[in-house]
C-alpha positions in Angstrom: 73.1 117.9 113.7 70.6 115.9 111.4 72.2 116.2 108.6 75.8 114.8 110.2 73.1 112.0 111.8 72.3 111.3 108.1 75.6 111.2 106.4 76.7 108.8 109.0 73.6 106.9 108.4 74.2 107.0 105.0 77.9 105.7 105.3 76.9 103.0 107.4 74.4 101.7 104.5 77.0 102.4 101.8 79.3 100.1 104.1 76.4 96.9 104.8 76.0 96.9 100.9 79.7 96.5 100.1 80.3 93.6 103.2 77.3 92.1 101.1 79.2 92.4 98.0 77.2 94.4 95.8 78.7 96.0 92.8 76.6 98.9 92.5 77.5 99.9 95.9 81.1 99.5 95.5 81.0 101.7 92.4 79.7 104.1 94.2 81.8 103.8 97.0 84.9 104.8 94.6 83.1 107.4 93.0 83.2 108.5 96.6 86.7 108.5 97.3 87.4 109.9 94.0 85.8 113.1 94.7 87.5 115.9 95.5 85.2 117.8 97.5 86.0 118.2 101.0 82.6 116.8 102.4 82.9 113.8 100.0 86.7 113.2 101.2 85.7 113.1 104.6 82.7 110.5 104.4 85.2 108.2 102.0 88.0 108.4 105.5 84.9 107.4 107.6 83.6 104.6 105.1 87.2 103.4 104.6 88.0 103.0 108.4 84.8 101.4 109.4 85.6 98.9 106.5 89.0 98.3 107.8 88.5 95.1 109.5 87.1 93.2 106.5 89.9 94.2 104.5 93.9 92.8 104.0 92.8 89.3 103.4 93.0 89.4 99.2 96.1 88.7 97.4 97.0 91.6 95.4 98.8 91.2 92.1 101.0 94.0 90.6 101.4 94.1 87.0 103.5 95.8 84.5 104.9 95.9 80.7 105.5 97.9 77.6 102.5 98.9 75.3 101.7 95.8 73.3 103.1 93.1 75.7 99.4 91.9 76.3 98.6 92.6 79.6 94.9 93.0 79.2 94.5 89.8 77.3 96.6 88.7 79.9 94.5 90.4 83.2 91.2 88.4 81.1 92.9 84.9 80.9 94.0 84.9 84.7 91.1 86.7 85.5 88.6 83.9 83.8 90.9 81.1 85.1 90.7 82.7 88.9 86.8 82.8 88.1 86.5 79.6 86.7 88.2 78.2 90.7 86.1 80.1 92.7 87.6 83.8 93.3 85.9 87.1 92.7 88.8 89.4 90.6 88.7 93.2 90.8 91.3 95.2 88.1 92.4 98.4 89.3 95.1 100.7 87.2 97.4 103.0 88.4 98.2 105.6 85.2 99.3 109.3 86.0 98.8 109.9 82.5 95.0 109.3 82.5 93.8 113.0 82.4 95.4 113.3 79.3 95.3 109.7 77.6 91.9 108.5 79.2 93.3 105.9 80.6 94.1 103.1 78.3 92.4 100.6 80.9 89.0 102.3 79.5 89.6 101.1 75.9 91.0 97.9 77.1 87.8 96.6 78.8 86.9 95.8 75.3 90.0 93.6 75.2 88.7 92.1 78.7 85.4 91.1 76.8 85.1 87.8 78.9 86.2 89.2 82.6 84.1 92.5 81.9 80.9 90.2 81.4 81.4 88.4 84.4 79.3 89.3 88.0 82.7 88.0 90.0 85.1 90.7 88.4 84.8 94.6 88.5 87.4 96.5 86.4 87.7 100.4 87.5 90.2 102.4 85.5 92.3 104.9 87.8 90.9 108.5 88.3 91.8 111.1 86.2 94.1 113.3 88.4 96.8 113.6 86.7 99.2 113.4 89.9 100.9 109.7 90.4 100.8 110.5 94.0 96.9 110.9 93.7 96.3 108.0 92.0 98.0 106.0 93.9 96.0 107.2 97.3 92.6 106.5 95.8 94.0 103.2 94.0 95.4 102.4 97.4 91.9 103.1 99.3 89.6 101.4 96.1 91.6 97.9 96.5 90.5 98.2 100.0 86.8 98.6 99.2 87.4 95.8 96.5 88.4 93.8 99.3 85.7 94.7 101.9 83.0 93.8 99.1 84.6 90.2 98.8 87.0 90.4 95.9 89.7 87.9 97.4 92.2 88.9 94.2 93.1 92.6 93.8 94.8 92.9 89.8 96.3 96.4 90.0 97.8 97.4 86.4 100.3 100.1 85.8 99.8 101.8 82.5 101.9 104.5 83.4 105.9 105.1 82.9 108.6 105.7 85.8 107.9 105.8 89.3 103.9 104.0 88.5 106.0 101.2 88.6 107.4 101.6 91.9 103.9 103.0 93.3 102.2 99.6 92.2 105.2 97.8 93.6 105.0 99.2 97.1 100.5 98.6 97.2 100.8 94.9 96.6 102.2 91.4 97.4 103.3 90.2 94.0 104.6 92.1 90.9 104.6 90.4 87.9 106.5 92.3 84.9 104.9 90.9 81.4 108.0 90.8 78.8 107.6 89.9 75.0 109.5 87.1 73.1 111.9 88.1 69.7 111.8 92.0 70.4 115.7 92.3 69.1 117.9 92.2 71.6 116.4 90.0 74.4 117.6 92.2 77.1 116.4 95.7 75.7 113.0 95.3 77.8 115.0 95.0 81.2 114.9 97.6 82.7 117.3 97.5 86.4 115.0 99.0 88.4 111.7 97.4 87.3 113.6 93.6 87.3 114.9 94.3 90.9 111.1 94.9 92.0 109.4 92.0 89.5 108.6 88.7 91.7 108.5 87.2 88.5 109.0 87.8 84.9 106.7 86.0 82.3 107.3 85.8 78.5 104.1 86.4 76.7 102.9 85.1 73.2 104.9 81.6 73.7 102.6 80.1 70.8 102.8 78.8 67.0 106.3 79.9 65.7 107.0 81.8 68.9 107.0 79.1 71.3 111.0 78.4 70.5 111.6 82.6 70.9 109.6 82.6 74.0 111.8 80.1 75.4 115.1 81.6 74.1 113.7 85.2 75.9 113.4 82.9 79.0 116.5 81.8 79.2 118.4 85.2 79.0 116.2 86.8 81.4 117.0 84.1 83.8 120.6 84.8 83.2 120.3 88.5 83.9 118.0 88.2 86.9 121.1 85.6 88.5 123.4 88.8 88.7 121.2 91.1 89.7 120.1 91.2 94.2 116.6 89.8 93.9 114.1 91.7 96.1 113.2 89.0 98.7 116.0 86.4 100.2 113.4 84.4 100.5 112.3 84.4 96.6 114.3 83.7 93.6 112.3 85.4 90.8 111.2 82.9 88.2 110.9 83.3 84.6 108.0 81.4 82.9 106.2 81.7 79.3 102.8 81.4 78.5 100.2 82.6 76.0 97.6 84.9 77.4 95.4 83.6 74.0 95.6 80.2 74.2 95.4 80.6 77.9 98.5 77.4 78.0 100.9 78.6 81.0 98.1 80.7 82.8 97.8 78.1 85.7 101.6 78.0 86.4 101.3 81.7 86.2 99.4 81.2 89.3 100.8 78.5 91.1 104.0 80.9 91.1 102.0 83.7 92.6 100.7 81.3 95.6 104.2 79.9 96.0 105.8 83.1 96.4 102.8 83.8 99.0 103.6 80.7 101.1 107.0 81.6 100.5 106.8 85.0 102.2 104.3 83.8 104.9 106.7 80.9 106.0 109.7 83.7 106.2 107.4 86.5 108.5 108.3 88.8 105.5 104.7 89.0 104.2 103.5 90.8 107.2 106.3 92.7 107.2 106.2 94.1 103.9 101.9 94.3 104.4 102.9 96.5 107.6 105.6 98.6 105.5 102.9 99.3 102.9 100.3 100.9 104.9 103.5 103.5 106.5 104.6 104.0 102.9 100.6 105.0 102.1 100.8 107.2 105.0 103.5 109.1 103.9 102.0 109.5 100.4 98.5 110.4 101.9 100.1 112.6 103.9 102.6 114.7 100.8 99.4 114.1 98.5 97.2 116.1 101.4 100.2 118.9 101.6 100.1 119.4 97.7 96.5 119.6 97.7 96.6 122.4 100.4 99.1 124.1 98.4 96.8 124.0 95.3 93.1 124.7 96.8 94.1 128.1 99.2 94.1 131.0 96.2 96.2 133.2 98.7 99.0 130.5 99.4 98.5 129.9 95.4 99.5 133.9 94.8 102.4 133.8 97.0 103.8 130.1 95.7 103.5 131.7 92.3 105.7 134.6 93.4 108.3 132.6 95.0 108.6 130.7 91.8 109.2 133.8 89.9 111.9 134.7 92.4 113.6 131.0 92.2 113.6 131.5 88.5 115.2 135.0 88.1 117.6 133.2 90.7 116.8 135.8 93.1 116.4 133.2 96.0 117.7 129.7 96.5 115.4 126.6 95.5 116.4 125.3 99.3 114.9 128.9 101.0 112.0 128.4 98.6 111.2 125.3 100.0 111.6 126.7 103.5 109.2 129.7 102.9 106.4 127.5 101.1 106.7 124.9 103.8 105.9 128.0 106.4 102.9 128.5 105.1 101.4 124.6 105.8 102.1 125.1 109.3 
């Protein structure tokens, strides 16, 4: 009995730190939900639902692009301009591919030299689980602490490939796809269904001899997003350029993230789509839970591993597999 007294004590000091806004205590609030043990995952649901009033009120920024686009030099210039006005900026990543890359958000603090330095931005890179679907949970639950310890803009990069994109997409308000001027073909770097979730698409590198390639870019990607169904009715998605090193652009950047926001609140569709993100978490806490169960019971492990044989030597359907594994969860 004491020592349930004393967790709960524990969790409710953990949660007066982070409403105070202190950074130690929010590191080690993720380091909390990040764990996998089964004591540690049941603290980080009690710390996260006690903290669930003072969260919801950041904006959250999704953002995306191909490996040398400039999206960390990008994440520092916005991040030092939100600074610079007031607004405490937390970077999160969401990159399935960080238990065998690292993470490339890890090396890239050193291109975030500025917003690193800073005591009104934390930059956490996503946890190495290898699993999209568990990265996603505990990216999903950090933004939440980010925003209970005062961080009013959430930055959430996707490093990742595929469905990251749509995982980043569905945990925030705005998602901002970061495209590069003069790579060949102008179009190559759409691709369908990352345009049809991007809010907006901005040209990167529009300086020195680049300014009048930036602005060509510009002008086809407007043309493709015109025949393509933009993901609000409410919100044509614009296509600006800027230069994440000069920092020229960055505050139009912006002004097009709040627009969109006023946009969406005028319409009702921000609460709505706020409302269909925490179902759509549900759902993937929910598969995410199942999967782990499947993995951390040995003698469910034995008998998923002999089913598999079975579907493989085609002596049992994939759909009667399914059936017989989903028996065992109940």
């Amino acid at each position: 009995m004491s020592s349930r007294k004393n967790a709960a004590a524990d969790i409710e000091s953990l949660a007066t730190e982070l409403r105070a806004g202190r950074r130690a205590a929010l590191a080690r609030a993720i380091t909390l939900i990040e764990s996998r043990r089964s004591d540690h995952q049941a603290a980080a649901r009690e710390l996260v639902q006690a903290l669930l009033p003072e969260t919801g009120k950041a904006i959250r920024v999704g953002i995306t692009g191909s490996p040398g686009v400039g999206k960390s030099t990008t994440i520092d210039a916005l991040g030092m301009f939100l600074i610079e006005r007031g607004h405490k900026v937390a970077v999160l990543a969401v990159d399935p591919s960080s238990a065998r890359t690292g993470g490339s958000i890890l090396a890239d603090k050193t291109r975030m030299a500025r917003l690193s330095a800073s005591e009104h931005a934390y930059i956490r890179p996503s946890p190495a689980s290898g699993t999209l679907g568990g990265v996603a949970a505990k990216t999903r639950e950090a933004m939440l602490l980010c925003e209970a310890a005062r961080f009013d803009v959430i930055l959430v990069e996707t490093v990742g490939i595929g469905q990251s994109e749509t995982a980043v997409s569905d945990m925030t308000d705005f998602f901002l796809a970061l495209m590069l001027p003069g790579a060949g073909d102008e179009l190559q770097g759409i691709k369908k269904g990352i345009v049809e979730l991007a809010d907006m698409i901005a040209i990167n590198k529009a300086d020195g001899d680049n300014i009048k390639r930036a602005n060509l870019a510009a002008g086809e990607y407007q043309s493709a997003l015109h025949i393509l169904k933009p993901r609000s009715q409410h919100w044509q998605p614009p296509v600006v350029t800027y230069s994440a090193l000069t920092g020229k652009g960055i505050d139009t950047l912006w002004q097009e993230i709040l627009d969109h926001r006023k946009a969406m609140n005028a319409s009702g569709e921000f609460a709505a789509r706020r409302k269909d993100q925490q179902v759509k978490w549900m759902w993937s806490m929910l598969e995410h839970r199942m999967m782990a169960r499947l993995r951390a019971d040995s003698a469910i492990r034995a008998k998923v591993r002999k089913i598999e044989s079975e579907v493989a030597d085609s002596r049992i359907t994939p759909a009667l597999a399914a059936e017989q594994i989903a028996d065992m969860l109940k």
